[in-house]
C-alpha positions in Angstrom: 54.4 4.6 -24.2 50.9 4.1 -23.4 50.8 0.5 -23.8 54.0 0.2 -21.3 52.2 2.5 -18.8 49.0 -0.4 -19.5 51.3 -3.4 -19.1 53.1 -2.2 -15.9 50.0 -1.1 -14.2 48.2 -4.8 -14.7 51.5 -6.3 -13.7 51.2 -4.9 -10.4 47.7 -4.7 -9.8 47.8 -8.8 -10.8 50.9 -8.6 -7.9 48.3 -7.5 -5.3 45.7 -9.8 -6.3 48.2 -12.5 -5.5 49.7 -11.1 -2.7 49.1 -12.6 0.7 47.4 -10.6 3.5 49.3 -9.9 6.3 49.1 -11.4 9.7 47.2 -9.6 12.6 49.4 -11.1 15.4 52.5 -12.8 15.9 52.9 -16.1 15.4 56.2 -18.2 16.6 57.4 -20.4 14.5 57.5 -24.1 16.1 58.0 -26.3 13.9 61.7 -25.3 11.9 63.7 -28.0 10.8 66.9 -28.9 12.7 69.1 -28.6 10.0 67.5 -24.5 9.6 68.2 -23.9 13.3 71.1 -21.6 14.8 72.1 -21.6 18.0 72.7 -18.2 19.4 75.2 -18.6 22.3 78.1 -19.5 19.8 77.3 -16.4 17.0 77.2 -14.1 20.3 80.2 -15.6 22.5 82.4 -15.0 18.6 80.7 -11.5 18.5 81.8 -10.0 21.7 85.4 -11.9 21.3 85.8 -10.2 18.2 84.7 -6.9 19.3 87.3 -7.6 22.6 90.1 -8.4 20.6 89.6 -5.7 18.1 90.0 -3.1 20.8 93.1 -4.5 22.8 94.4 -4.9 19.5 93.8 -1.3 18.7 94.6 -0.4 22.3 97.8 -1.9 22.2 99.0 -0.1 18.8 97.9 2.9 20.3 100.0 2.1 23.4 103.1 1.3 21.2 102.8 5.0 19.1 102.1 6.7 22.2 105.2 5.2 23.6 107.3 6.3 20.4 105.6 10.1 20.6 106.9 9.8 24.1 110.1 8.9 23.0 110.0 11.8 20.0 109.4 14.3 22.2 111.7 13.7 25.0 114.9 13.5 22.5 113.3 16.7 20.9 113.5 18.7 24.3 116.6 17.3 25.0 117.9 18.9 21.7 116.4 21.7 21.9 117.5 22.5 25.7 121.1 22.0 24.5 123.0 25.4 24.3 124.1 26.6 20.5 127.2 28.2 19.5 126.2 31.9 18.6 127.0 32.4 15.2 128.7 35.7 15.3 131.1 35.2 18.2 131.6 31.6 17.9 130.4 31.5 22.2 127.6 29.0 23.2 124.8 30.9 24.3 122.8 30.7 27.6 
């Protein structure tokens, strides 16, 4: 156990002796290659149609089951509204 404890403490103590220090400022980068450039406008113009067409898409379903609850409910009242034959007389009721 001891000998582990040793080896992984000189692994990482030889990790910071290695280790780069960090800048003070920024720095842009000038000099990328053109085949390690992106161009923005098309990644953002595919974001926002995506986020568009996800919500008239939801939108729209939404419309469609409102339209069926709508639907649902207006048959339901109609039922219920309708008058029932009273059970012991055989009369509808009121």
């Amino acid at each position: 156990m001891k000998t582990l404890l040793t080896t992984v403490c000189t692994l990482i103590a030889g990790a910071m002796l290695r280790a780069q220090p960090g800048q003070s400022e920024f720095r842009p980068v000038t000099e990328i290659p053109a085949s390690e450039q992106l161009p923005s406008q098309p990644l953002v113009l595919a974001a926002y149609a995506f986020v568009w067409f996800a919500f008239l898409a939801y939108a729209f379903v939404m419309w469609r089951k409102l339209g069926k609850v709508e639907q649902d409910l207006s048959a339901l009242s109609a039922q219920v509204s309708k008058p029932r034959p009273d059970r012991a007389t055989g009369a509808n009721r009121p």
